[in-house]
N, C-alpha and C positions, 0 to 999 in steps of 0.2 A: 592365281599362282603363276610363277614363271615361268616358259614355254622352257625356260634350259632345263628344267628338272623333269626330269626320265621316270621317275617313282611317280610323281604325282599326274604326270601323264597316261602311266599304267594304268592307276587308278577309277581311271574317267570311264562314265560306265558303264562299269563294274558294280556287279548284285553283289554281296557280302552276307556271307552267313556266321555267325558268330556263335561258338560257346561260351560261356564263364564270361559274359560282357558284363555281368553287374559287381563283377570281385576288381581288383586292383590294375592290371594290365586289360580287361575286357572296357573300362570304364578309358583308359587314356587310348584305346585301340579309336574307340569311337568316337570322341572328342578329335583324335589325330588328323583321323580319314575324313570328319564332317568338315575339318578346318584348313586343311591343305587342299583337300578338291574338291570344290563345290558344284563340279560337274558328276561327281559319282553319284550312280541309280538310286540304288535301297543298300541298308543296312538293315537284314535282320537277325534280330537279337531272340536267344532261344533263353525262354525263365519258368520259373516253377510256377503253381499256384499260390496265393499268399491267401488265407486265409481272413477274414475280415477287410479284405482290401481291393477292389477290381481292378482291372490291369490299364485302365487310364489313370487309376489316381497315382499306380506303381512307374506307367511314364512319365508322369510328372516329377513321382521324387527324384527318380531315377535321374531326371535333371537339374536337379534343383543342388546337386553336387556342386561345392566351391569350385571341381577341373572343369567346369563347363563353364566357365565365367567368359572366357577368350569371344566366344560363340552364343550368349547369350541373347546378342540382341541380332542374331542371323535369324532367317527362318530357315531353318535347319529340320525342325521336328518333323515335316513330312517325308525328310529322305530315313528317318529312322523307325523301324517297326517292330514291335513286340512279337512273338510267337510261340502260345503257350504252348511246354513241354515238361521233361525231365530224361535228366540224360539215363538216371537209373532203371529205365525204362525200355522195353523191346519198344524199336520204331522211334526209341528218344522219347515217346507218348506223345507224336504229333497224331493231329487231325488230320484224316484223310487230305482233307479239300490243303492244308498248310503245306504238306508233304509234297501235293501236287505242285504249289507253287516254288518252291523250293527245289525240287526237281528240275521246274523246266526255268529258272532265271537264276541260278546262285552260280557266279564265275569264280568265285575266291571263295575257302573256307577255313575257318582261323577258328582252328579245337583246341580252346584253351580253358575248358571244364576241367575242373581236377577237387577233391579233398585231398587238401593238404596238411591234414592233422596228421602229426607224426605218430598219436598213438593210440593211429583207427586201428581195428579189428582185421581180418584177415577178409572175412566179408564184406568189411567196409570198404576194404581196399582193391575189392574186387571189381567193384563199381569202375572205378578208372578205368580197368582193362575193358570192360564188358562195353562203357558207353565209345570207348575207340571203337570197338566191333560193329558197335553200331550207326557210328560216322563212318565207318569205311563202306557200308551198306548203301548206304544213302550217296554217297561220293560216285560210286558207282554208275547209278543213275540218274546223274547228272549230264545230260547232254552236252553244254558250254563249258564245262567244269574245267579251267586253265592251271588252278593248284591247290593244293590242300597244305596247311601248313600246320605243324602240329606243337605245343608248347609243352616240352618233358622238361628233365632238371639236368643242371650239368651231374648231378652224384647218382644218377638210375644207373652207373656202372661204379660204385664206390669200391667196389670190391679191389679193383686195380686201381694201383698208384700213379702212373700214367693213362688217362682217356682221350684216346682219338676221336676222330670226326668218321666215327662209323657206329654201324649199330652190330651190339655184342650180340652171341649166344647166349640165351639167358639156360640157366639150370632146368628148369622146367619150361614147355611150351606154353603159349597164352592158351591153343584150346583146352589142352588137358588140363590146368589149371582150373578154368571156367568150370567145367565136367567135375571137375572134386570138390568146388566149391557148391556146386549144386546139389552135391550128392551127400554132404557132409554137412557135420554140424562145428558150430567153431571150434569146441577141442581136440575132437578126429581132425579136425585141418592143419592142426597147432601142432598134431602129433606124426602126422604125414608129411607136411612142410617143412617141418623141423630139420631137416639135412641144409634144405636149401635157404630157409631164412637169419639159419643161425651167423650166415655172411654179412647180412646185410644190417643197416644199423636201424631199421623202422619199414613196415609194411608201403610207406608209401615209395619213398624207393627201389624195390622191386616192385609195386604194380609197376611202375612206368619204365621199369624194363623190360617188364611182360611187356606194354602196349608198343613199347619201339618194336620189338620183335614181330610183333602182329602186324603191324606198317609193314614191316619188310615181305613180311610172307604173304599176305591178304594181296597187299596192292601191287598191280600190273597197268602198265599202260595210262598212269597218272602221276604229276608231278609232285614228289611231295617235297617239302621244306621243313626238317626237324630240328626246331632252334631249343638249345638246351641253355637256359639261365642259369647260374650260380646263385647266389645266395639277394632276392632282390630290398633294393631300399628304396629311399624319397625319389623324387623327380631332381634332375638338377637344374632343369631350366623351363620345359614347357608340363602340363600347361602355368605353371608356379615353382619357383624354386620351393622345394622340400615338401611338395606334395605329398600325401600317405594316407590310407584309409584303414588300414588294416594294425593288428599288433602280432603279422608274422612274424614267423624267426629271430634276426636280427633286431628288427625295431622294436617286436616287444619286449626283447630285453632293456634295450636302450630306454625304454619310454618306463620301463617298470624301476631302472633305476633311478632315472629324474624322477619319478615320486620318492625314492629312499628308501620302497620295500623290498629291492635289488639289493643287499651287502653284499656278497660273496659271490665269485663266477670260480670253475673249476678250469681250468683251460689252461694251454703251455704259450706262458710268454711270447717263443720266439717262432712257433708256428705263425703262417701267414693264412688271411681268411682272403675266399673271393666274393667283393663286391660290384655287383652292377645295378646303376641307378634304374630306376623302373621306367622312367620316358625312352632313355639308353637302351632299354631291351625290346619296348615298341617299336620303336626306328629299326631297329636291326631283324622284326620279327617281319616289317615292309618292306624291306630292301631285299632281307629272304626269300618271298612271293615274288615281289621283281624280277631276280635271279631268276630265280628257279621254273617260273611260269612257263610250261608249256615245251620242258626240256622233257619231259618225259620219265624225270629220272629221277629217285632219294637222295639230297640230298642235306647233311647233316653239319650242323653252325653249333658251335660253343662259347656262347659267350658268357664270359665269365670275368668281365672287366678286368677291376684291379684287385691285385694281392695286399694287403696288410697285414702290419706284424698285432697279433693280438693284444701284446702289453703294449704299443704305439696305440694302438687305436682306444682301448681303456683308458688311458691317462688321457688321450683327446678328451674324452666325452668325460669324463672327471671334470678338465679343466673346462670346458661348454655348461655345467652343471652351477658352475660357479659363474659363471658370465651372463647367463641369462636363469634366472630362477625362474621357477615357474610356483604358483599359489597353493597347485593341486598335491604338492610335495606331503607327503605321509610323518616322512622323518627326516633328516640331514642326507640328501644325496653324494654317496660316494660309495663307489665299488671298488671291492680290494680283491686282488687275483690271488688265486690259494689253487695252485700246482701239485699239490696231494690229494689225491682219492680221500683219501682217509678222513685228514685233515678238516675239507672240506665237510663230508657225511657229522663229525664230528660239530662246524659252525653249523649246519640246517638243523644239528637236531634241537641246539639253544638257543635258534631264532625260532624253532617252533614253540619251546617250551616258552620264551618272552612271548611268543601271539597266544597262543591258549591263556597266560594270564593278563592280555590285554582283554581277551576276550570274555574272562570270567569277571572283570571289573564292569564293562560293557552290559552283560549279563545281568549283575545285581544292581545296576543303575534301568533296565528297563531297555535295553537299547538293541538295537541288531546286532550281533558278532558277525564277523567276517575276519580278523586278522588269521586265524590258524589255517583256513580255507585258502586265502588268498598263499599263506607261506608253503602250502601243501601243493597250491597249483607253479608257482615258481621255483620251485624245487624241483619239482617234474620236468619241468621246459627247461633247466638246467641239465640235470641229468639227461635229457633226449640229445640236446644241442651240444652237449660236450663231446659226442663224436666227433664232431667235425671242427673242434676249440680244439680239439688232440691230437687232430694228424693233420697232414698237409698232401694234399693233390698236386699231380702238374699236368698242363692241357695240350692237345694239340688243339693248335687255331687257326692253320694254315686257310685253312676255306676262309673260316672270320673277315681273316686278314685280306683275303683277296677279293671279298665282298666288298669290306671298304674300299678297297685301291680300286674297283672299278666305279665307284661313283664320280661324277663330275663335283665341281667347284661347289656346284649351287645344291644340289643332294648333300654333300656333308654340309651347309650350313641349315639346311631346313630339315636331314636327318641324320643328328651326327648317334657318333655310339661308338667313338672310341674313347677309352677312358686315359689315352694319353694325353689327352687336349683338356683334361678336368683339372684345375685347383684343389687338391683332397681337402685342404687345411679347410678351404673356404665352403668346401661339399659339405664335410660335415658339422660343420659350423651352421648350418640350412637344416641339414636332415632332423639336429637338436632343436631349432627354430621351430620346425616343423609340427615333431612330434607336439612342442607347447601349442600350436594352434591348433593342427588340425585334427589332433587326437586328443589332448586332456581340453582343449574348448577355451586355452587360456588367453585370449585376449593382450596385445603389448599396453593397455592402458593400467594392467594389474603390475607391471613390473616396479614400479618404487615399494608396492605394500608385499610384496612377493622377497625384493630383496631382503627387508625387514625381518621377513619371517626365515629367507635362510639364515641371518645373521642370528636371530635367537634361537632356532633349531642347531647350529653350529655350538653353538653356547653348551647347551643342553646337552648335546652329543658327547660331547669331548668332557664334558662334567660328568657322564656316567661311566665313561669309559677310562676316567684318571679313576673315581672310585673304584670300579670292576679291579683294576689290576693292581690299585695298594690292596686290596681284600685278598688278592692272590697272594701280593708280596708277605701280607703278612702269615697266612697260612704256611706258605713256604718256610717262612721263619722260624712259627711253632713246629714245624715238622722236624725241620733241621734241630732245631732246640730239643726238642724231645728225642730225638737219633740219639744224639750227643750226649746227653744226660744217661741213657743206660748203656750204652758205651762206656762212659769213664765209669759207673758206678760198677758195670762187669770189669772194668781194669782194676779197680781199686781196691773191691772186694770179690775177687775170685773165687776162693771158699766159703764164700756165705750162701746159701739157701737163697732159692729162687724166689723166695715171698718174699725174705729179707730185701735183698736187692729188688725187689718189687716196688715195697714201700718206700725205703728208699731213693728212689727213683721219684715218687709221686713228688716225696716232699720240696727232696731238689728241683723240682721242673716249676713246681706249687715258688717257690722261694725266690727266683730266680726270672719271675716273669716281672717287669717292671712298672709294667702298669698297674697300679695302687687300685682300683674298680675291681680290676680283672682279680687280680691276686687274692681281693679280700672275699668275692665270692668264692673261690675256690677253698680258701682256708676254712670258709663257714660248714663245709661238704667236704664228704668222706668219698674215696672210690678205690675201687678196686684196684685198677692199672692205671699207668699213663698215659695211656689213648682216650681212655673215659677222660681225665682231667684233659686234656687235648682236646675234644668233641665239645665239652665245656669250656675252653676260653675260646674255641671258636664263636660257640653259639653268644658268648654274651659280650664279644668283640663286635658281633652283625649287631647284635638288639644297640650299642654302643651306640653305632654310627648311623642306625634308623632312626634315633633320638634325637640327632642331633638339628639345630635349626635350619631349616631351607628359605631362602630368598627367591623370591620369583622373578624371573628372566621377565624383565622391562623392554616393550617391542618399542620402536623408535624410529622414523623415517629419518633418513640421513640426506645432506646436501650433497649434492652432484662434487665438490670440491672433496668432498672429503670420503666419499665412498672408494677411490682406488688406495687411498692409507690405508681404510679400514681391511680392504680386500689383501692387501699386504702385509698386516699387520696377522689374520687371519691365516692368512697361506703359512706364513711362516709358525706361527702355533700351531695349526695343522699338521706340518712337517715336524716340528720336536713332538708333538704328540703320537705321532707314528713313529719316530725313532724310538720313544722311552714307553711307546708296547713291545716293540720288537725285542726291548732287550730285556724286558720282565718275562718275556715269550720263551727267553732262552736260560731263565734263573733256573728251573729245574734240571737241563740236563748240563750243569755247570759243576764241576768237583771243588768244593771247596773246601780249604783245610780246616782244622779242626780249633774252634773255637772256644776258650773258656771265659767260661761266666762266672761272678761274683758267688753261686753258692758251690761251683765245681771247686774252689781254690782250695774249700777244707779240704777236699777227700786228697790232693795233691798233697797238703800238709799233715 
């Protein structure tokens, strides 16, 4: 590496002690360090026990990760070492004799353990706070110990609209916190905590503004670096563009719509999200340690990349959706944005009832269910995620910002992490790439049988959904039809008895319906009122069009020449098929005047 770079010079060694090295950011932390300084000591890595599995064959998988490809053929593996533990654990549940060593050779420590399931328990989330208590323990006695740097999130202060580059007072202390959580069972916690959690949008952010707070107040006389991420994504350039292993937050939405079991997001257009690419936040999380090594003092980096508007960034990955398909696709991928509460709760509850009857067809064929499960669990990560789809933050980044400016030429090109030097268009253009490789397993050799299948999934889609909304239009019809017909028949016969005008009423709606099927079953049956004959031209208008013949979508690989007309030819039916739901969307609260029909004319005459 080159003598001009200052970071990687730090580095040289340098013992490293690692949390969460086996999750998303602990895996590019160590691929970074192993591949820019080949002078640095040890890396060790703290992991759980794995049951059926000994801890060589777990550092073996452990590299056998596509981000390790750069470094594959370095020998590398002896600067890297396992060290069983658990952070939920007093002591972390190290061995005496690991502690020991760990004590006397660990220069840099990078606590970036966390659960980050938005909808852990109270005790779940308690863990984050407790295993900072017990890195700050161990931090302690450390003799060499140059800095601690610790990975929270940019929103452990969401409560405020503006978040500096400091740590808050949180509502309750981290100890007394601990002290209730041990004394309590989760719904005495649920029921004491309740003042204070009712702020926050999910347990995991307030632990980690419990555990900022405990940094502040625990540690003296050590330097810390608390780097808060915003919302993380793919890699944009090392070790691979659009790297990703995981389906948090952001990306599992993204990856859940390219299969197509994603329709609907609840979220406001013109709020903006922050994104930062995940190699972006490793760079910045070494530059932090850099800094801050040895200064003796807290300090606190927000990085939080770039802003995006929510409806820009949806119609991106719409349009990426169509550009590269992927095989693993469920149903026609496209996500439509629906800005009402309501609204929204109203589309989950009839994607769930369509999965429950995928599911019970599944069922009497013999087969595993999972659609109503899978629509039950995306729902959920919808409703978690839409805090942050519905408001909008703004940051201070002043430190960030002067972080970067003190790096030389050669440090931002071997650790950049500003995201005004990214191409977004072309970022997430990658991160869609991405998700197709490195999460659904989809290979670019499937992409001509892949587009096939959007092309006939598109077919399908758009064929259920013209039918869904003439079945509306024409319900609407008979409703309007049937308003109208006891309307004029109360105009026309005022003094008549309410049975009178009942029957009446039947005959005329019975007379007056034009469809010859429909009509003649109703004439063969007697009813009471016009709602009954109503619920009956409904029902045998559905039996109608269930009868009717269906052709099967013929799949077809298409020539390279002709695939962008077809894509054109598609977009643009796509778009009048979205226009002409929108405005059958609005036939019901439309006034419209008053209609007469061929059997209304007598009572006029």
């Amino acid at each position: 590496m080159s003598n001009n770079s200052k970071i990687s010079d730090f580095f040289k060694n340098q013992t490293i002690f690692l949390t969460g090295g086996t999750g998303l950011i602990g895996k590019l932390l160590v691929e970074k360090l192993v591949r820019i300084s080949f002078d640095l000591k040890k890396v060790y890595i703290l992991v759980r026990t794995k049951h059926g599995q000994n801890p060589q064959q777990r550092f073996e998988d452990f590299f056998d990760n596509s981000c390790f490809e750069k470094i594959k053929g370095e020998n590398f593996k002896n600067k890297v070492s396992f060290i069983t533990g658990d952070c939920n654990k007093p002591g972390l549940g190290l061995k005496s004799e690991d502690a020991h060593v760990l004590k006397n050779e660990t220069t840099c420590i990078f606590h970036a353990a966390a659960n980050v399931n938005f909808r852990q328990t109270i005790k779940e989330a308690s863990y984050n706070v407790s295993s900072t208590k017990e890195m700050i323990k161990l931090a302690k006695e450390m003799a060499n110990l140059k800095v601690f740097v610790y990975v929270s999130t940019a929103y452990s202060n969401c409560i405020n609209n503006y978040i500096r580059e400091e740590i808050y007072e949180p509502p309750i202390k981290a100890e007394a916190f601990l002290s209730l959580v041990k004394s309590c069972n989760e719904r005495d916690l649920e029921k004491t905590l309740l003042p204070y959690l009712n702020k926050w949008p999910n347990n995991y952010a307030f632990s980690k503004c419990l555990s900022e707070d405990l940094i502040k107040d625990s540690i003296t006389g050590i330097s810390v670096a608390v780097v808060r991420p915003s919302i993380v994504t793919n890699t944009v350039r090392d070790p691979v563009p659009g790297w990703v292993d995981n389906y948090h937050g952001f990306v599992g939405l993204a990856a859940a719509g390219y299969r197509g079991v994603l329709q609907n997001l609840y979220l406001k257009k013109e709020k903006k999200l922050h994104l930062v690419p995940a190699d972006f936040l490793c760079n910045c999380i070494l530059a932090a340690a850099w800094d801050t090594a040895n200064s003796k003092t807290i300090k606190v980096f927000n990085c939080v990349g770039k802003n995006i508007h929510l409806g820009k960034l949806v119609n991106m990955m719409n349009g990426f959706y169509w550009k590269i398909p992927t095989m693993k696709c469920l149903w026609y991928p496209k996500i439509s944005i629906i800005q009402n509460q309501f609204w929204y709760n109203v589309n989950a509850f009839w994607l769930l009832m369509l999965a429950l009857c995928i599911d019970f067809v599944f069922f009497c064929f013999k087969k595993p269910v999972w659609a109503a499960k899978m629509s039950k669990r995306i729902t959920e990560q919808v409703n978690v995620l839409s805090y942050f789809a519905t408001r909008e933050w703004s940051f201070d980044e002043d430190r960030f910002t002067n972080l970067w400016n003190k790096l030389g030429d050669e440090d931002k090109n071997i650790f950049p992490f500003n995201s005004n030097t990214i191409d977004w268009d072309k970022y997430l253009f990658s991160c869609t790439l991405g998700i197709r490789v490195y999460l659904l397993k989809d290979p670019g050799t499937t992409f001509p049988k892949a587009k096939a299948k959007f092309i006939s999934m598109f077919a399908v889609h758009y064929t259920i959904v013209a039918l869904f909304y003439y079945f509306l239009y024409i319900v609407f019809k008979f409703l309007e039809f049937e308003a109208d017909v006891k309307r004029l028949v109360r105009l026309a016969y005022t003094n008549a008895s309410p049975t009178f005008q009942g029957t009446l009423a039947i005959e005329t709606f019975v007379n007056g319906i034009r469809d010859g099927e429909i009509k003649k079953v109703l004439q063969l049956s007697r009813y009471q009122t016009s709602s009954e004959a109503l619920i009956r031209a409904l029902e045998v208008e559905a039996a109608y069009n269930s009868s009717r013949t269906w052709h099967k979508v013929r799949i077809a690989e298409l020539d390279e020449e002709k695939n962008d007309k077809v894509e054109k030819l598609l977009e643009k039916l796509s778009q009048q098929m979205d226009g002409l739901s929108r405005g059958l969307e609005n036939v019901a609260s439309q006034k419209k005047s008053l209609e007469c029909y061929r059997c209304c004319l007598v009572v006029f005459n």
